[in-house]
N, C-alpha and C positions, 0 to 999 in steps of 0.2 A: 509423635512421629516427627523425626527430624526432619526440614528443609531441605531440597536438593538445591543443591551446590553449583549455582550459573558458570558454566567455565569458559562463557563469552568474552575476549578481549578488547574486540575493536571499542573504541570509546563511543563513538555515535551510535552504534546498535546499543549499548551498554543504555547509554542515554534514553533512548526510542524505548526499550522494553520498559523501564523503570517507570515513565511519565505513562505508556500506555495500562500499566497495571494499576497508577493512582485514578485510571479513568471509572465514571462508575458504571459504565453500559458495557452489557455480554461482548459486543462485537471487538471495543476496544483491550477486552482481557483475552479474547482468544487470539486478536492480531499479537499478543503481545505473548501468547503460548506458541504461536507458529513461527514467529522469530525465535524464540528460544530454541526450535528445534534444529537439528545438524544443516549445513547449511546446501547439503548436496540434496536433501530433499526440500527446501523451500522451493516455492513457486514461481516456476519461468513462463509469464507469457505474454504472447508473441498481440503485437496492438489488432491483426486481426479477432481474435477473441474478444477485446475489448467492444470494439466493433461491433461485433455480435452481440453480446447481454448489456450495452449500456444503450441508452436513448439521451435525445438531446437534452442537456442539463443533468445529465446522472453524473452523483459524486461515487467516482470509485475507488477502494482500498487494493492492492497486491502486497500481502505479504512476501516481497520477494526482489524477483529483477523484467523489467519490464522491456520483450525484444522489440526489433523490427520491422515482424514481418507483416507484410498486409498493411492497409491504407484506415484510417478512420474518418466516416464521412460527415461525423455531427463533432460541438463542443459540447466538452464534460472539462469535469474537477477530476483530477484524477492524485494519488500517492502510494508511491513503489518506495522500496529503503533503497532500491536503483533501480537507473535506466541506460540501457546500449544506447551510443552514440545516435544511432540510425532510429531507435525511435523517440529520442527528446528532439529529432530533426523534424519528423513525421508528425509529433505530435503538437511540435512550434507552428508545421505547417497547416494544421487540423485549426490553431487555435483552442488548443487543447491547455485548460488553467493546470502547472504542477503546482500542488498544496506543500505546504510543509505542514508536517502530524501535529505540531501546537495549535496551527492557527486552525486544522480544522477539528481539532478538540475544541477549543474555545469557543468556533461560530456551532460546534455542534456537538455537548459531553451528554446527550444522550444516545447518540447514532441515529437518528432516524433518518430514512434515507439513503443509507451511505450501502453501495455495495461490496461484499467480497469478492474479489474476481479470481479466478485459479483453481 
């Protein structure tokens, strides 16, 4: 059965998907299947959701784009492939860590811990 055929351009998602596929734990191959998918159905959400399913010191993953709205009132680790201006302001304010996907592959290529959010 042939390979499908990525017809992702942007270089940094190109980048992102390829390192999350060398990961060897379930969560970082499917963050790396949900990037591949069309980009009008990845996942938009808003920091109140974060809010709600993270506790203080949770590291979370968004496959996607990370909004606005809503206030978060503990620190977390958190990594979106982006963030709206309004919530890397919100989330500066929270004291909120943004990861880059290597360093928290590195401090952690098994996932444990780590949540999906979306």
């Amino acid at each position: 059965m042939k390979k499908k055929k990525l017809r992702k351009t942007h270089p940094r998602l190109l980048e992102t998907i390829r390192l999350l596929e060398k990961g060897k734990a379930r969560i970082w191959k499917r963050l790396a299947s949900d990037l591949k998918r069309p980009r009008r159905i990845w996942r938009r959400v808003n920091i109140e959701r974060i809010n709600k399913y993270t506790k203080e010191g949770d590291v979370g993953v968004v496959p996607g784009k990370v909004l606005g709205v809503g206030f978060l009132d503990h620190k977390i680790k958190i990594w979106a492939f982006s963030f709206s201006e309004a919530a890397l302001r919100k989330l500066k304010e929270a004291k909120a860590e943004i990861l880059d996907i290597k360093k928290l592959m590195k401090e952690n290529p098994r996932g444990s811990g780590v949540k999906l959010i979306g």
